[in-house]
Structures are given as structure tokens and as C-alpha cells.
N, C-alpha and C positions, 0 to 999 in steps of 0.2 A: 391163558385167560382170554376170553375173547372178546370181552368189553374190559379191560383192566382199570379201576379205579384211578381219579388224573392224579392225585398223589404219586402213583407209581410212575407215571409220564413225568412228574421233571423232581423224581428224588434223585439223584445221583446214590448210584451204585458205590458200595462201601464192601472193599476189597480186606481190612484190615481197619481191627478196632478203632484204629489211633488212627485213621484216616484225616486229613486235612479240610477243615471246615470251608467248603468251596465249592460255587453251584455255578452254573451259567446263567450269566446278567437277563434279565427280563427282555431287554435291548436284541437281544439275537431268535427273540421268539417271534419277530413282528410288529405290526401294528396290534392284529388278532392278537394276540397272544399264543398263537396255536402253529407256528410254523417248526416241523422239529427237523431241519435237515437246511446245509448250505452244500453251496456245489462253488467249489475252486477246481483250480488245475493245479498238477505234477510241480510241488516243490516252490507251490505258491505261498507267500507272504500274506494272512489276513488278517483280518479279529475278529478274537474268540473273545466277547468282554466275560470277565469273571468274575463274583461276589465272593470277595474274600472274607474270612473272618477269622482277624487275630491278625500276627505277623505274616508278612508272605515271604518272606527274604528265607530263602532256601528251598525254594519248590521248584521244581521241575515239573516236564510233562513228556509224554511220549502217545502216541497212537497204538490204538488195538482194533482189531477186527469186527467189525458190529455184528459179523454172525456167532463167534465163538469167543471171542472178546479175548484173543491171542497177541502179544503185545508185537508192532512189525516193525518198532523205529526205535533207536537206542537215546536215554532219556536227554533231552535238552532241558538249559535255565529257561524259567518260566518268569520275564518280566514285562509289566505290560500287558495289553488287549492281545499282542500281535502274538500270532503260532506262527510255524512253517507247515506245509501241508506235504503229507508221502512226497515221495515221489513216484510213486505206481498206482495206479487204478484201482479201485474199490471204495467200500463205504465202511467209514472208522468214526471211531467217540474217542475223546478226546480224555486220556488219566492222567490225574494231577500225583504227584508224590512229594512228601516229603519225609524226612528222618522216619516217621512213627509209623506211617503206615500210606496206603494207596488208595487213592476213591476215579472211580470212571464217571463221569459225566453222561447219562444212558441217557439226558432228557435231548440231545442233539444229536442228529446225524452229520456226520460231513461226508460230502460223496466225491472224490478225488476225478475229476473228469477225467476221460481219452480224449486229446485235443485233435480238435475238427483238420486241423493237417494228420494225424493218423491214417485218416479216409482213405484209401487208395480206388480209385475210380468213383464206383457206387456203391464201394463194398466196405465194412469194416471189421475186421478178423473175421470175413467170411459172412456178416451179418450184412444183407442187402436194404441200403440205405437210400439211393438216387440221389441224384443232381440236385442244389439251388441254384436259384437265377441269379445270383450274386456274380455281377463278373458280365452279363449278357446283358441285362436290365440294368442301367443303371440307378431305378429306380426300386429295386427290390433292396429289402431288407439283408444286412450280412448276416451270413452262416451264424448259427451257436459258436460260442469258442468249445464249446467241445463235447461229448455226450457221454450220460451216466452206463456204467456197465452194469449188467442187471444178470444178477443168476437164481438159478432155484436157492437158493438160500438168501437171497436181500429181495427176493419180488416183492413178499410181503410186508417188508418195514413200513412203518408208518410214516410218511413225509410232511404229514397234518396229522388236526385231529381226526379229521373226516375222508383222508385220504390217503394208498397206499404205492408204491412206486407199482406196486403192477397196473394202478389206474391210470397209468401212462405209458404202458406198452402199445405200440401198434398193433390194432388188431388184425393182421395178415395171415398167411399164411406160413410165415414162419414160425408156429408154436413152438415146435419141437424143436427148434436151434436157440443153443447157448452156449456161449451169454447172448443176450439184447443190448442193445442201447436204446437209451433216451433220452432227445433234448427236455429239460425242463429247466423254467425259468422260476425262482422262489415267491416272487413279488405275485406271480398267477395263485399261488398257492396262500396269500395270503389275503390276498382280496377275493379268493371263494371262501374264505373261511370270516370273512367280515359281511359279507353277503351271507354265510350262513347264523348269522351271530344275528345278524338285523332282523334274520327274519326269525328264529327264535325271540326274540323282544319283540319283534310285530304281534305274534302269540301270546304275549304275556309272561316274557319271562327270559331273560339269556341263558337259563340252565334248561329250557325246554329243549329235549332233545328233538332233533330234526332228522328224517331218515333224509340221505342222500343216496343216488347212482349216478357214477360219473359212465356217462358214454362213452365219451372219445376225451384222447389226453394227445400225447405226442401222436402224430402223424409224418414216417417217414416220407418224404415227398414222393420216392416210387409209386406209394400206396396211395400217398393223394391223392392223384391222377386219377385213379380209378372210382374213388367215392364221386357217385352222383350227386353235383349242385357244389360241390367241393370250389371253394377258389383256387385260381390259380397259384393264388399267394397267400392258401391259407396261414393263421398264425400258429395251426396246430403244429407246424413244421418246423417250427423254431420253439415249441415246449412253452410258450407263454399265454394257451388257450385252452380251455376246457369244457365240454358240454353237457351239460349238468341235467338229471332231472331230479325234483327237489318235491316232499309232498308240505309242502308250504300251509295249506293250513290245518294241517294235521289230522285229515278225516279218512286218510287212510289209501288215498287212491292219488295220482299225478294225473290233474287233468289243467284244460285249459286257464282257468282260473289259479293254479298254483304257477303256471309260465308266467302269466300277467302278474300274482305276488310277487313271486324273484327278480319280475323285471325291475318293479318297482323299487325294491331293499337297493338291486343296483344302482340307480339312477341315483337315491341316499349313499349312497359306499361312498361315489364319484364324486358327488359334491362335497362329503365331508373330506376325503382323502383323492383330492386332484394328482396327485404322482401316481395314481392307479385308473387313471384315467384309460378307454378303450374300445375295443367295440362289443355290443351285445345286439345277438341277434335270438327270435322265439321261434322253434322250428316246429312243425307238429300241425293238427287239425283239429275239429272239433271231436273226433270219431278218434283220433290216436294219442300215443303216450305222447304230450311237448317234453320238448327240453330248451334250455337256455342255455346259448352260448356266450362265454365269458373271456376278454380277454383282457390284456394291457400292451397294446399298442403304443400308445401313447398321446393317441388323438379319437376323439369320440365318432363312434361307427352305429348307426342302428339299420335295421333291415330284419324282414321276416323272410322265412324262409318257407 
């Protein structure tokens, strides 16, 4: 299904009649509402909040494969917000079980990072990544703790409503190598999707659908280098920036006026939600496609490009 109704985005998958009445908490979807994916590391400690209903005392949980929903971790007690996360690389949902039956959690991803000490020089299992300035400046930003593995079978996953993990591959030269990695940060992903929210209600409506194309997502720093106008410190390096073009008032075309819309919804996101505070910059002319660049920094940045 290629637009799939959102009912099916956060029903949790029902493995067996008698499945365990249990969704994932509102709480791990964002502010938006629309973030379906977190990124830990190998054998990390987080929370997964859960809406239980009925008893919970005797449930467990294990991990399965979000492309074949194959189960990789033998079932743990399930008490509390907190999981454990794999210990190995990939992107899993979360099965809850008890006595009667099993239900998967399909409306979240979790995507088990390769931690950023894996790296070996510029390379990661062979996937050409480059240097940060972390370490040389000591005014740059530290490294990701670690980066999403991405193969033909999870490029397409949804990581929003509006957004796919392949919208955060580098767009280099390396097409035909896999897996990929990629830094991204969730918090970017949540504040495009509250910036797409606002500007649907600018229209008249938060169920107004808004077409989006994401430009640029991750930028591995080898490849930064070489985009023209690129900072040196972009944020796309570290997966918490995005370059958006957005047809904001819905007449069918991205032009300069829909950059100046999106800029605006920003400016509203940041004021109402300050811990997504960042820089946005408008790139483009009056003769070419804008886009809007979005980040979360953590300090407000504007500039045209």
C-alpha cells in the first residue's frame, strides 16, 4: 500500500487471537505525533513507554526483525517503560507476549546503532564515511554515538509520517554499496513533522495533506566537502538537519513563496517548542526550486543561501 491508512501506522500487529491488549504510549511518538522510529546502541537500557490494558504481570517481550518480523532475542520479563535493546545492528519492533497469545508493536521502529568507535579510519564495513573535526576543533560538535545500518530491505521504512530512512542516505556515489549508514537524530525528525503539521493548519486544516521532498538528509562528511556552499560544520553530518522542499500552499508548484511559508511555520515550531530550537536557512532564487533548510542545533542560526 502506498499511502497506507494511519490506523495501520500505529495498530500493532496481532500475531495470535488472544494477543495482549498493548500499544505503544503516545509519549514515544513525539511532540508531532508522527515520529515512528528511536535509535539506541548495542545492548542499551531504554523506554519503550507502553499502554497496557488489563493485568500486565506476566508479560514479556523480545525483538524481531522489522523486514520479516523474525523473532532475534529470547523473551525477557517485561516490567516497566525500560527494554534492553539487541545487541547487534539492525532495525526491530518491539513483541509483547503473554500466556494467550503475541502482538508486535509495527507502529515503532527501533534502529539498534553501529557505534561510532566501529569506524575504522574513514571507513565503516567498507562504507566510506570521512573524518569529524572532533578532536582537532575544539569547537566542533562530537561525533553521532553511532550510525543507522541501512540495507535494501529497511531503506524504505518509514521513520515519520513524511519521511523514509532512504531520505537520509548520502547522496554519493556509493549507490551500489551495502549496507549504508546513517547518522540521524529523531528530535530533526520531529520538528519536520511539526513544521509540516503547522503548515497544514496554515491551509486550513491539520489533516491537509502536504506534499514534501526531502533534498538532503545525512551527509557523510567525506561527501560534504565536496557540495558547493556546504559548511564546513554542516549539521547534515551529524543527522540532525534536513533540506526540505515543501509545496506550502498547495497550488501545486515549490516556489519562492512556499520557502518564505515554511520559513514562517518554523519560526512558530521554535517558539512554541524552544528544545527544538536551531538553524534554518532558504536556498534557491526566484527562477529555481527553494528549499528550506532545518535543523536542531540547539541555538538559533538564519542565513540565506
Amino acid at each position: 500500500m502506498l499511502h497506507p491508512p494511519q490506523l495501520l501506522l500505529v495498530t500493532p500487529f496481532v500475531r495470535d487471537a488472544g494477543a495482549p491488549a498493548v500499544s505503544a504510549s503516545p509519549a514515544v511518538f513525539g511532540r508531532s505525533g508522527q515520529v515512528r522510529i528511536q535509535m539506541v546502541l548495542p545492548s542499551e537500557s531504554f523506554e519503550f513507554p507502553l499502554d497496557v490494558r488489563g493485568d500486565p504481570q506476566g508479560l514479556t517481550y523480545a525483538w524481531v526483525r522489522a523486514q520479516d518480523s523474525a523473532v532475534v532475542t529470547p523473551p525477557q520479563p517485561l516490567s516497566g517503560a525500560a527494554v534492553v535493546a539487541p545487541g547487534f545492528s539492525g532495525v526491530y519492533r518491539l513483541e509483547v507476549m503473554s500466556e494467550s497469545g503475541h502482538r508486535i508493536i509495527d507502529s515503532l521502529l527501533v534502529a539498534v546503532m553501529v557505534p561510532y568507535a566501529a569506524k575504522i579510519g574513514q571507513t565503516l564495513n567498507g562504507y566510506r564515511i570521512g573524518n569529524y573535526r572532533s578532536g582537532i576543533d575544539g569547537e566542533a560538535p562530537p561525533p553521532p554515538r553511532g550510525f543507522v545500518e541501512v540495507t535494501p530491505e529497511t531503506v524504505e521504512l518509514a521513520v515519520s509520517k513524511h519521511m523514509r530512512l532512504a531520505d537520509f542516505v548520502t547522496h554519493d556515489e556509493q549507490q551500489d554499496r551495502w549496507p549504508k549508514y546513517v547518522a540521524l537524530d529523531a528530535r530533526v525528525l520531529d520538528k519536520v513533522e511539526l513544521v509540516i503539521a503547522y503548515v497544514g493548519a496554515f491551509r486550513g486544516g491539520r489533516n491537509t495533506s502536504v506534499d514534501v521532498d526531502v533534498h538532503s538528509g545525512f551527509r557523510a562528511p567525506v561527501y560534504n566537502r565536496r557540495v558547493p556552499r556546504a559548511a564546513r560544520d554542516s549539521r547534515h553530518q551529524y543527522g540532525d538537519a534536513a533540506d526540505l522542499a515543501i509545496d506550502a500552499d498547495g497550488d501545486g508548484r515549490v516556489t519562492w513563496r512556499d520557502g518564505m511559508l515554511v520559513s514562517l511555520q518554523v519560526e512558530q515550531v521554535e517558539r512554541d517548542f524552544p528544545q527544538y530550537v536551531g538553524g534554518m536557512g532558504l536556498y534557491g532564487n526566484q527562477n529555481g526550486v527553494p528549499y528550506v533548510h532545518i535543523d536542531v542545533r540547539g541555538r538559533k542560526v538564519r542565513w540565506k543561501g
